[in-house]
N, C-alpha and C positions, 0 to 999 in steps of 0.2 A: 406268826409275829414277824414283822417288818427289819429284818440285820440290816437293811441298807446300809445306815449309818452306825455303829459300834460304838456303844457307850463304854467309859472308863468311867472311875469313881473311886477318888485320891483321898486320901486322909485318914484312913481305917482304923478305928484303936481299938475295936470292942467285936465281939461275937455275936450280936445281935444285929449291930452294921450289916456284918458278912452276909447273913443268912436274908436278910433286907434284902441285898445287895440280890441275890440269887432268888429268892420270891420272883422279881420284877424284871429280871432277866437279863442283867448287866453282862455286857460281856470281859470286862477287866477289872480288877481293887489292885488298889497302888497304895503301896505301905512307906510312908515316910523315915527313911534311914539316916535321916538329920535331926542332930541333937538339937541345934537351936529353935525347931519349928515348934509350936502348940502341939503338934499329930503327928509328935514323934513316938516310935515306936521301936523297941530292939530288935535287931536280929532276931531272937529266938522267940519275940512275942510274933513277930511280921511268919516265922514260920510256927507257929501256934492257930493263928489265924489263916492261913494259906491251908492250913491242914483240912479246913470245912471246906473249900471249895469242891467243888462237882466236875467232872471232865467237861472239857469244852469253856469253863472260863477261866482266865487267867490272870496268876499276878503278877505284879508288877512293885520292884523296886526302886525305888527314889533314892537317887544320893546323890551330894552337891560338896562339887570338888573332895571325893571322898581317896584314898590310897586304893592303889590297886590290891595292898592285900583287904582292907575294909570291903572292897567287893568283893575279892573270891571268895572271904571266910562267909560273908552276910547270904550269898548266893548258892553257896554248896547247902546251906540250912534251909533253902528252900528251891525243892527241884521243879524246874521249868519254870521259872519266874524269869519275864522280860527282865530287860536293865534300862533306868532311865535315867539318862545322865543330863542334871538340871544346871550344873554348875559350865565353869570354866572350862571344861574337859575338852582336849584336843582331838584332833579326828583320829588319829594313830592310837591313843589312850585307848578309847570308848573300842574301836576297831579289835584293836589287840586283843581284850579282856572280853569285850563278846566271843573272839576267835576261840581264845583259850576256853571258856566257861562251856562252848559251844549254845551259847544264849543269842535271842533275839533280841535288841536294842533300838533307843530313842532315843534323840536329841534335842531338848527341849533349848527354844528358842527365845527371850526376854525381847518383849517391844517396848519399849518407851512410851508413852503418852504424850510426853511433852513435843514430841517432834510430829506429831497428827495436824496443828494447828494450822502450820503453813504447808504451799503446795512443796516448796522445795524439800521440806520439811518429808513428807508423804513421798516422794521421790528417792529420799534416800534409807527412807525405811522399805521401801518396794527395792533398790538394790542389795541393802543389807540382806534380804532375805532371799534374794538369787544368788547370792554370796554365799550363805548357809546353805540352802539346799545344794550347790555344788561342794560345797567344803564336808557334809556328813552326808552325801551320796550314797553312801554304805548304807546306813541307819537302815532301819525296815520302817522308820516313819518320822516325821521331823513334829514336834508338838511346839504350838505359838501361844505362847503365855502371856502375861501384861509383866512387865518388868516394875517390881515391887523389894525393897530391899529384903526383906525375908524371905523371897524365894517362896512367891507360890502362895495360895489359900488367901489370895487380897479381894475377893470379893469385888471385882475392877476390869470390867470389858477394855479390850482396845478395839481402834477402828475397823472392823473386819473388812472395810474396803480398800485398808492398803494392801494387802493382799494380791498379790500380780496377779492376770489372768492366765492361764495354761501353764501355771507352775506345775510340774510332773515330779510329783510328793505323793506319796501318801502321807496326808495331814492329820494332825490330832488337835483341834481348837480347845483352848481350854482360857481362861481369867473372866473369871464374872459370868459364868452363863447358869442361868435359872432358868426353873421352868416355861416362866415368861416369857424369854429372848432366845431361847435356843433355836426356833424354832426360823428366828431370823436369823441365825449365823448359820443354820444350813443353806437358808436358800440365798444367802450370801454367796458364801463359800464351798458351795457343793459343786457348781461347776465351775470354781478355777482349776480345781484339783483332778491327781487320776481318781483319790479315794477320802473321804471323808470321815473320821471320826468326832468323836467329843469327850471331854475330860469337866468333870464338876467335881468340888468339892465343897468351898465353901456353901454355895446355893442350895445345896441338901441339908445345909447345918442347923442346930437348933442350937450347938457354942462350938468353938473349935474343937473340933477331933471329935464331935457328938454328932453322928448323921440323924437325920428324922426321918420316921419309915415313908410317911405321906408325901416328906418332900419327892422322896426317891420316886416315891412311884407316881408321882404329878413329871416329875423330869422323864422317866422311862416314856410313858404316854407322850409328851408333847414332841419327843423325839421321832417316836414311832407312827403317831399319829396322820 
């Protein structure tokens, strides 16, 4: 099977997801630790579900603008879970609390739509994000979302050719990618980067926080393919 690119797979609420999720050979499930989202999840559900995982794939926690102790208590519940920080969260935050947890960490990045239009427009989303990637340097990978006011699962591509050339990231693309289109935002985005992943959530859905096994394994394939 093809790891080139590394699929992730957010939204997770169910046990049957999970084991989906691991049939078709994902490599991460990301548990949403945000109350306001559809596919939110508690702590002690996100490590109920983390409990069927198999060595070698890994989860991952979601939380947006959460206290540092909402991450240590949420993260000691589940051991070896990445941490991904969606929110507002400063470099020294996210830094610290990876340090302390001795966790691996993300920094997920919100692009806007409305500034795609114009070239100037495109210009300063291509600087905002050499901005970011200098500012979360640390990160072990910066993840590029569509900026949607709920934070995430907006079913909503952004342009993947604002995207600098030879940004040196390891990337995690994620807002809007299905089966369909995935397979354009690799050959987008696979060589700007040093490393390429992908992040789906809604596009596997059959409602929010409901994955479908078919979708999954139509996304793993077009990925892999």
């Amino acid at each position: 099977m093809n790891n080139k690119h590394p699929i992730k797979i957010c939204g997770l609420t169910q046990e049957s997801d999970v084991l989906s999720c691991i049939e078709h050979g994902v490599n991460a499930v990301g548990f949403v630790l945000y109350e306001p989202s559809p596919r939110y999840v508690s702590p002690s559900r996100a490590a109920e579900l983390a409990s069927l995982l198999p060595a070698f794939v890994s989860p991952v926690l979601l939380f947006v603008n959460a206290s540092a102790q909402t991450v240590i208590d949420a993260a000691k519940l589940v051991p070896g879970a990445w941490l991904q920080f969606h929110g507002d969260e400063s470099p020294s935050f996210c830094e610290d609390l990876a340090a302390q947890l001795g966790r691996r960490w993300i920094k997920a990045i919100r692009i806007p739509t409305n500034l795609q239009e114009s070239a100037q427009g495109r210009d300063k989303l291509r600087d905002e994000i050499v901005k970011y990637a200098k500012l979360y340097q640390s990160a072990h990978a910066l993840l590029l979302d569509t900026w949607v006011a709920e934070y995430g699962g907006s079913g909503t591509s952004f342009d993947w050719s604002v995207v600098p050339q030879a940004l040196d990231v390891h990337l995690i693309v994620s807002g809007g990618l299905t089966p369909l289109n995935v397979r354009q935002a690799i050959e987008t985005l696979g060589p700007r980067v040093r490393t390429l992943s992908v992040d789906v959530s809604s596009g596997v859905e059959q409602s929010k926080g409901i994955k479908q096994a078919s979708l999954i394994e139509a996304f793993a394939l077009a990925v892999r393919s």
